[in-house]
C-alpha positions in Angstrom: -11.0 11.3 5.8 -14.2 9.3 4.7 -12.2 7.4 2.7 -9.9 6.2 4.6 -12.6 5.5 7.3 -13.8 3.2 5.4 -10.7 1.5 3.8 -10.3 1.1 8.2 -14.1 -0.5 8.2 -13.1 -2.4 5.6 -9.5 -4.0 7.1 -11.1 -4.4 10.6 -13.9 -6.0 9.2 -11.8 -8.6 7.2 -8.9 -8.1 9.8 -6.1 -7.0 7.8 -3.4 -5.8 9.4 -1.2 -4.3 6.3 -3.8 -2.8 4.6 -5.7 -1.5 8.5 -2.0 -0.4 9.0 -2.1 2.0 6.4 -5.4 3.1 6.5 -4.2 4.1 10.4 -0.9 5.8 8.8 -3.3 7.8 6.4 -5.9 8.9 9.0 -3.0 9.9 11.7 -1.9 12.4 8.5 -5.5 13.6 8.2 -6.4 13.9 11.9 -2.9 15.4 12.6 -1.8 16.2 16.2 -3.2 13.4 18.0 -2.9 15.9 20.7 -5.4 18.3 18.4 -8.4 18.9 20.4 -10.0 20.1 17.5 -9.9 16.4 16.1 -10.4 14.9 19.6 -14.1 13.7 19.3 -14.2 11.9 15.9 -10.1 10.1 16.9 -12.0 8.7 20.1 -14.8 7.9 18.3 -13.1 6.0 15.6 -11.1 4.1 18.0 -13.3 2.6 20.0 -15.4 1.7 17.0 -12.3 0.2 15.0 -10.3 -0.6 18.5 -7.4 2.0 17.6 -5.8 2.3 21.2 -2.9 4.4 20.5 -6.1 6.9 19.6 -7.2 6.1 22.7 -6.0 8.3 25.9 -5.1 11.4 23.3 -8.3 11.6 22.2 -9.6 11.6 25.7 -7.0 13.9 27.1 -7.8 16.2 24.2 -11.2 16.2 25.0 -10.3 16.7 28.7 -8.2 20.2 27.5 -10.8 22.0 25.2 -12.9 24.8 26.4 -16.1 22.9 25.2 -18.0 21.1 27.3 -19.8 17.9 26.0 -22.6 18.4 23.5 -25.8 15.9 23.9 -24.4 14.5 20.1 -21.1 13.8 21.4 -22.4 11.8 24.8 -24.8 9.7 22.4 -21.8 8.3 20.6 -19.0 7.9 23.7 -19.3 4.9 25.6 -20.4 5.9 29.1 -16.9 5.0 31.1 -15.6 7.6 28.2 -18.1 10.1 29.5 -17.4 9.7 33.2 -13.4 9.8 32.5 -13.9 13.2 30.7 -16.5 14.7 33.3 -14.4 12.9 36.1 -11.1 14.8 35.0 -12.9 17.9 34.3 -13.8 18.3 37.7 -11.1 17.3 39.2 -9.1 20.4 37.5 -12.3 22.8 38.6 -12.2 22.2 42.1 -8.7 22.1 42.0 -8.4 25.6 40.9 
């Protein structure tokens, strides 16, 4: 996965599509399920950094469905409307049960 994260640095940085393409391709294999909560943090985190917005709701709704809650780590590297959505949704599902 590193390396593919940074073949995606690399293309976003220098904004090549084929080549940012791929590297997208490669880390959808490696990620699998976008629907994979295991994988949910670092897919959110690499599309907000490298604007990946099929990665995008997934990775939130994935976050949204795991047992975990937030760790301290994981808030320090989500943007804070990211946060909110998650908590927000969370809720939402509490009181509603």
């Amino acid at each position: 996965q590193d390396e593919w994260t940074a073949v995606l640095k690399v293309a976003h940085m220098w904004d090549c599509l084929a080549i940012r393409t791929l590297a997208i391709d490669r880390l959808n294999r490696e990620l699998g399920d976008p629907s994979c909560m295991t994988k949910s943090f670092d897919r959110l985190v690499l599309a907000r950094k490298f604007t990946v917005e099929s990665w995008t709701k997934p990775a939130l709704d994935g976050l949204v469905a795991r047992d975990a809650p937030l760790d301290a780590e994981e808030i320090e590297q989500m943007l804070p409307e990211d946060v909110a959505h998650v908590a927000a949704v969370r809720e939402d599902r509490a009181l509603r049960k």
